[in-house]
VMD Tcl script that draws the C-alpha trace (Angstrom):
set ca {
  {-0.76 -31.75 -5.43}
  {0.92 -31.95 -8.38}
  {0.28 -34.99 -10.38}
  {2.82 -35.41 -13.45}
  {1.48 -38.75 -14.84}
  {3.95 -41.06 -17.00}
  {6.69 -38.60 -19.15}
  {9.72 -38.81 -19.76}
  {12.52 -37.01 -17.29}
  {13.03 -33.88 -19.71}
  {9.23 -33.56 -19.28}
  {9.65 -33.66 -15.91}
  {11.82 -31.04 -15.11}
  {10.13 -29.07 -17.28}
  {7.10 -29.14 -15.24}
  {8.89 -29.02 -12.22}
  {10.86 -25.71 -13.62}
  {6.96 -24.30 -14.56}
  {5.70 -25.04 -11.57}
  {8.55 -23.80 -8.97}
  {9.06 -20.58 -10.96}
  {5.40 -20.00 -11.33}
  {5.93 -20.12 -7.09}
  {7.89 -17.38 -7.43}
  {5.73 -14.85 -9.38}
  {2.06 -13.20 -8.83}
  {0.08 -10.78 -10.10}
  {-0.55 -7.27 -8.09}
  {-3.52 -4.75 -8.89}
  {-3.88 -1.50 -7.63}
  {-7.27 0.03 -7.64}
  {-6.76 3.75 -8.06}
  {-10.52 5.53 -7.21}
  {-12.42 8.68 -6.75}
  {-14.32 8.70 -3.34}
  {-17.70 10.34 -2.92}
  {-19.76 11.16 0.25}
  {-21.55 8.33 0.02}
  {-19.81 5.55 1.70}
  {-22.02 2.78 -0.22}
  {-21.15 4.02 -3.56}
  {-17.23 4.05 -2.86}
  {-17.60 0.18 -1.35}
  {-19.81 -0.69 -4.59}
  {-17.02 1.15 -6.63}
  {-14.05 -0.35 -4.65}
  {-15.99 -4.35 -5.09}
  {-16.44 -4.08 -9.41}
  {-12.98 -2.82 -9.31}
  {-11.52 -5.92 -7.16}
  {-13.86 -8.12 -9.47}
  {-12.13 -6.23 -12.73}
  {-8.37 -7.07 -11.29}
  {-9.77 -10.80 -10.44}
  {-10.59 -10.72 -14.44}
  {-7.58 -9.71 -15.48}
  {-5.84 -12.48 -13.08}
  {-4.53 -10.75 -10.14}
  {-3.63 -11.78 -7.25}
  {-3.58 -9.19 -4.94}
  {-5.02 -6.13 -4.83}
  {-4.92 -2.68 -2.68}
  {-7.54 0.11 -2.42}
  {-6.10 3.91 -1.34}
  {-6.20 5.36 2.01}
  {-9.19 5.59 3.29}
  {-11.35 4.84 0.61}
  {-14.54 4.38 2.48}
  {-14.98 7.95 2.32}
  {-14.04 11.67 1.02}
  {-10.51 12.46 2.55}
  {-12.39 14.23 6.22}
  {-8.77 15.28 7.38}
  {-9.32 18.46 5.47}
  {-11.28 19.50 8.09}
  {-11.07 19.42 11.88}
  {-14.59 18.08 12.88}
  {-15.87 16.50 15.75}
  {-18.79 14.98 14.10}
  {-15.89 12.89 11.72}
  {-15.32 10.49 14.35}
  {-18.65 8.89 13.47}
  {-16.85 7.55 10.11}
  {-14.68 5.16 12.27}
  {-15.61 1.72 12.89}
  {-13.71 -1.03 14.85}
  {-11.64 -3.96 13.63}
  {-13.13 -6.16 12.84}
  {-16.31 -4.70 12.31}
  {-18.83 -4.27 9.22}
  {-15.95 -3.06 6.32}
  {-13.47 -6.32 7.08}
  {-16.70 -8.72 7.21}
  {-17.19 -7.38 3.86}
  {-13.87 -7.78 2.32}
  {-13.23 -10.93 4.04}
  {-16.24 -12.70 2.18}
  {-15.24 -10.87 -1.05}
  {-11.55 -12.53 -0.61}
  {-12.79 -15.68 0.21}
  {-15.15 -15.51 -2.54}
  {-12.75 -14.22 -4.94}
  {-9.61 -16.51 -3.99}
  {-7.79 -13.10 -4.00}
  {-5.54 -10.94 -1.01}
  {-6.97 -8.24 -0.35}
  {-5.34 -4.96 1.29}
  {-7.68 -2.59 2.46}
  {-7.77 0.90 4.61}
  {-9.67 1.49 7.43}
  {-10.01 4.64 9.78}
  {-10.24 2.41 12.93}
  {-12.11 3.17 16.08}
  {-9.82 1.75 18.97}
  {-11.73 2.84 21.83}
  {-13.39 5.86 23.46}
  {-11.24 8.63 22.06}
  {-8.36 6.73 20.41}
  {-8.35 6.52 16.87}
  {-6.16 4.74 13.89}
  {-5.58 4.89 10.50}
  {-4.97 1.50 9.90}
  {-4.09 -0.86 7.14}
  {-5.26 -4.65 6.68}
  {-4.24 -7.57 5.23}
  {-7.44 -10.09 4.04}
  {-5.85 -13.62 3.62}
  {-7.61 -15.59 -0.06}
  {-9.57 -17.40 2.86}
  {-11.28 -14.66 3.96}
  {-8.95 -14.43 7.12}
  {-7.69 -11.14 8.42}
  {-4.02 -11.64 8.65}
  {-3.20 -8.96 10.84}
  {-3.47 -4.91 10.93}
  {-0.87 -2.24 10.42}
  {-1.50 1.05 12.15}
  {0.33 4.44 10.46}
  {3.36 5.42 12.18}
  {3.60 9.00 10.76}
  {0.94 11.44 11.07}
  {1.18 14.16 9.06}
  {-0.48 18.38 10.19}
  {-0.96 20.34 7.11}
  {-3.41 22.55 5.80}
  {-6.26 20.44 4.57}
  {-3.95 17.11 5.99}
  {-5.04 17.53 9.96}
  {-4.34 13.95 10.59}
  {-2.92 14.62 14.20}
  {-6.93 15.86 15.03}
  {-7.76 12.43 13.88}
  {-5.04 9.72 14.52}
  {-2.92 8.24 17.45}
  {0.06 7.35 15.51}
  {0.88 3.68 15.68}
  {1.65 1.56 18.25}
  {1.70 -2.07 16.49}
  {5.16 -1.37 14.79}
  {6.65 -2.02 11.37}
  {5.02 -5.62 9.34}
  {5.35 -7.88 6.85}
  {2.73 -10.38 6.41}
  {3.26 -13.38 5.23}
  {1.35 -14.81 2.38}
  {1.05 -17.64 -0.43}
  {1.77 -14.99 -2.69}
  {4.63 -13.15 -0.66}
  {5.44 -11.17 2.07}
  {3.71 -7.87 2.19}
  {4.63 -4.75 3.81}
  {2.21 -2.59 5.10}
  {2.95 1.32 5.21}
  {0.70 4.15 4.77}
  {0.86 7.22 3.06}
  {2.91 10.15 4.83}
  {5.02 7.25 5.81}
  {6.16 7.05 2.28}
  {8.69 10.06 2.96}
  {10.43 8.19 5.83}
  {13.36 5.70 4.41}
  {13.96 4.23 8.12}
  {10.19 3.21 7.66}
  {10.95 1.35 4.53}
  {13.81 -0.21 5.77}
  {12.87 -1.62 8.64}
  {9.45 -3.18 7.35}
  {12.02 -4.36 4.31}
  {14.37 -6.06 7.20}
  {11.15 -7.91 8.69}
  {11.13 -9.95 5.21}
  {8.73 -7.52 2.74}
  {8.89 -8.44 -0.67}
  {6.25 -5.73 -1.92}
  {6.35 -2.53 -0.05}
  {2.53 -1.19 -0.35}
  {1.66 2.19 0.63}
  {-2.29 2.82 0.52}
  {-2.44 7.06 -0.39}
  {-4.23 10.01 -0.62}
  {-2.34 12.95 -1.32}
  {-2.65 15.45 -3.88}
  {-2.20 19.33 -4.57}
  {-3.78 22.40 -2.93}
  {-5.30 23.50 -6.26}
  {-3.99 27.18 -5.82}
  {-0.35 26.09 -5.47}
  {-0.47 23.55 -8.63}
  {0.33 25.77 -11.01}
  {3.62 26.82 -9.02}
  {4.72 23.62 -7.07}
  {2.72 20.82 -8.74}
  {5.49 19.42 -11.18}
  {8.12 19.25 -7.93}
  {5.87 17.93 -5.65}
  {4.64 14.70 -7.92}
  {8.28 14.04 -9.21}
  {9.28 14.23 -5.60}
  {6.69 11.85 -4.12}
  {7.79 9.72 -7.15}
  {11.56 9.60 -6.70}
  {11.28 8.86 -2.56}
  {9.58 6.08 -3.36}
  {11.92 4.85 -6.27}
  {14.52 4.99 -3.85}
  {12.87 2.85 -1.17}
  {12.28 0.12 -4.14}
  {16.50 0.89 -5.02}
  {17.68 0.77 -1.28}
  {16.00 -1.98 -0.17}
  {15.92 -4.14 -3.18}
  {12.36 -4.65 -3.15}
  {8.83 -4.09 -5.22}
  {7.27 -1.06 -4.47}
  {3.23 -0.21 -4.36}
  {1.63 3.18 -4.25}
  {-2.18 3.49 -4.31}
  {-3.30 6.83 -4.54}
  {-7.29 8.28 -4.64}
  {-8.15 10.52 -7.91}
  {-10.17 13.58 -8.45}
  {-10.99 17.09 -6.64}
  {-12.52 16.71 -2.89}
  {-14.03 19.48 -1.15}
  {-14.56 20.04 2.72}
  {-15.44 23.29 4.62}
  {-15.33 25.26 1.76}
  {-11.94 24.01 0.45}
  {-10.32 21.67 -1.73}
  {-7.79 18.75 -2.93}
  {-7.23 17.65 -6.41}
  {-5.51 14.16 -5.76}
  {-3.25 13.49 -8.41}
  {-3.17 9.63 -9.05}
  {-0.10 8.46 -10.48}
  {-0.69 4.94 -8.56}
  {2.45 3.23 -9.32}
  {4.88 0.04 -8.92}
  {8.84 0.18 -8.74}
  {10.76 -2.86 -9.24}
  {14.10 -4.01 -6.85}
  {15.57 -2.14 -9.02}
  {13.56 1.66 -9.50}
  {12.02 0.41 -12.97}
  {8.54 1.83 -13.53}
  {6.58 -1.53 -14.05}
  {3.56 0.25 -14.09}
  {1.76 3.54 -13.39}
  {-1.36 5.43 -13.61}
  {-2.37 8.89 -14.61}
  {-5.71 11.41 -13.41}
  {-8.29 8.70 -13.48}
  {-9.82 5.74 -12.01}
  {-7.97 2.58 -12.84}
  {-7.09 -0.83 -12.20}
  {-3.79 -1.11 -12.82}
  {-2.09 -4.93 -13.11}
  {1.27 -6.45 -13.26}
  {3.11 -9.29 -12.97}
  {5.83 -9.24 -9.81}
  {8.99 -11.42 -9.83}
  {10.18 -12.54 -6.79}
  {13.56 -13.52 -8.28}
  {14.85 -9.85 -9.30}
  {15.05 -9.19 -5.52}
  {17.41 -12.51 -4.84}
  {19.16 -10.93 -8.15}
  {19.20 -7.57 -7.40}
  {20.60 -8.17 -3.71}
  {23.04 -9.95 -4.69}
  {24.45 -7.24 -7.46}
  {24.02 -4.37 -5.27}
  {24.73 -5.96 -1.73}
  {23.34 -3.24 0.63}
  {22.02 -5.28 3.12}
  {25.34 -6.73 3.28}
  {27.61 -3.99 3.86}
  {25.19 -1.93 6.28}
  {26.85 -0.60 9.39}
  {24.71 -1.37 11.91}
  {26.80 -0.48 14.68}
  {27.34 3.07 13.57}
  {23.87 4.00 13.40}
  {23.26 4.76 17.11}
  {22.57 8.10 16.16}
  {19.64 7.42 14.38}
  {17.78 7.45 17.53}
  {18.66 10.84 18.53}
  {16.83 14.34 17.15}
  {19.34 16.10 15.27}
  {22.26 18.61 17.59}
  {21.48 22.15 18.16}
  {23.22 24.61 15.99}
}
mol new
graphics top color blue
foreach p $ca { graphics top sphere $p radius 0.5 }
foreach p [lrange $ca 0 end-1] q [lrange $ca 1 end] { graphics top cylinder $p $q radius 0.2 }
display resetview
């Protein structure tokens, strides 16, 4: 409640002005890690870090893809499916008493056991009560060497998200889905404000040399456009350091970062682990919107084709 005592009417709207613009802001942190084999260590890791960004006021905060464990997709290996767990199941109960405890959001990654055989990588959203708000499960799944998601994951059947919030409405995406705009527009359309992408992608060490610069700067600049297109705040969470599986390995590459409505950098990370904060402003996207009014002049009744794989040559 908010009790303003006896002051005079420019005191008043002062506090009123304060308090309603303070309604509009919050504070995100993204906890950019480096994963071991040892699933306690990475959950002891993943809880100083969410105490850290509760120092340093946040709000919400997001770990990376997966962060329970090394990235397993390098591999294709039966015995893997032992790393999933169910929803809710010992991770969330976890996380939901750290939330609770905490006062914070939390967004979290899970590799989710559905049933006998059917797998997710899936995306939650922890409610400051402890409460699991709902799950998102990824739409894209990527086959690469050292990224054999399609051994691992059924790709989504829960749809695009937003979750609403007291600190705003939160998209939920995941990784490869990053590189897909009708993705990011269509979570944007069901109300996002912050578009949050847990990650894990990096470089084949043997290719950096060659392709590393163009692959980072494009990762980047997809995502800058999502935050341009859509008018919104844009999250990426990425894991850090060199994994190895079956003989082979990943260098992730970091460079956690957050685009504003309007593709500013408000903040980004480099090659190691880091808890990365900053302050979001709901009101750029009302302002931004209203300068560059895309939602307003889409075409929605030309886009029919959108559903259809591309012609044959």
């Amino acid at each position: 409640m908010l009790f303003i005592g006896k002051i005079g009417k420019k005191g008043k709207e002062e506090i009123f002005k304060k308090y309603f613009d303070n309604m509009k802001k919050t504070r995100l942190a993204l906890i950019q890690m480096k994963m071991s084999s040892d699933k306690e260590k990475n959950i002891k890791n993943a809880i100083s870090k969410i105490h850290l960004a509760k120092k340093k006021g946040a709000n919400i905060v997001c770990l990376p893809e997966l962060f329970l464990t090394n990235y397993f997709c390098q591999v294709e290996k039966h015995s893997n499916f032992n790393l999933a767990e169910s929803i809710p199941g010992p991770t969330t109960k976890i996380f939901s008493s750290l939330a609770k405890e905490l006062n914070l959001i939390l967004l979290i990654s899970v590799f989710e056991k559905r049933t006998s055989g059917i797998y997710h990588n899936t995306s939650i959203v922890i409610n400051e009560k402890g409460k699991i708000l709902g799950k998102y499960r990824k739409m894209h799944i990527p086959d690469d060497p050292q990224y054999y998601e399609k051994f691992y994951f059924t790709p989504g059947d829960l749809g695009y998200k937003s979750f609403k919030t007291k600190k705003g409405n939160l998209g939920t995406l995941i990784c490869w889905d990053q590189w897909f705009p009708e993705a990011a527009r269509l979570t944007a359309l069901k109300g996002a404000e912050i578009l949050v992408y847990p990650t894990a992608i990096g470089w084949h060490p043997k290719e950096k040399k060659k392709f590393g610069r163009s692959q980072l700067e494009s990762w980047l600049t997809v995502q800058r456009s999502h935050a341009i297109a859509n008018g919104i705040y844009v999250a990426a969470i990425n894991r850090v350091g060199i994994e190895k599986q079956g003989g082979k390995k990943l260098e992730f590459w970091g460079n956690s970062v957050i685009f504003d409505p309007s593709g500013n950098v408000v903040e980004k990370g480099n090659l190691s682990e880091q808890v990365l904060v900053c302050d979001i402003d709901y009101r750029k996207i009302d302002n931004v919107r209203r300068h560059w009014p895309f939602f307003r002049d889409r075409r929605i009744d030309s886009y029919k084709n959108i559903l259809k794989n591309p012609i044959d040559d």
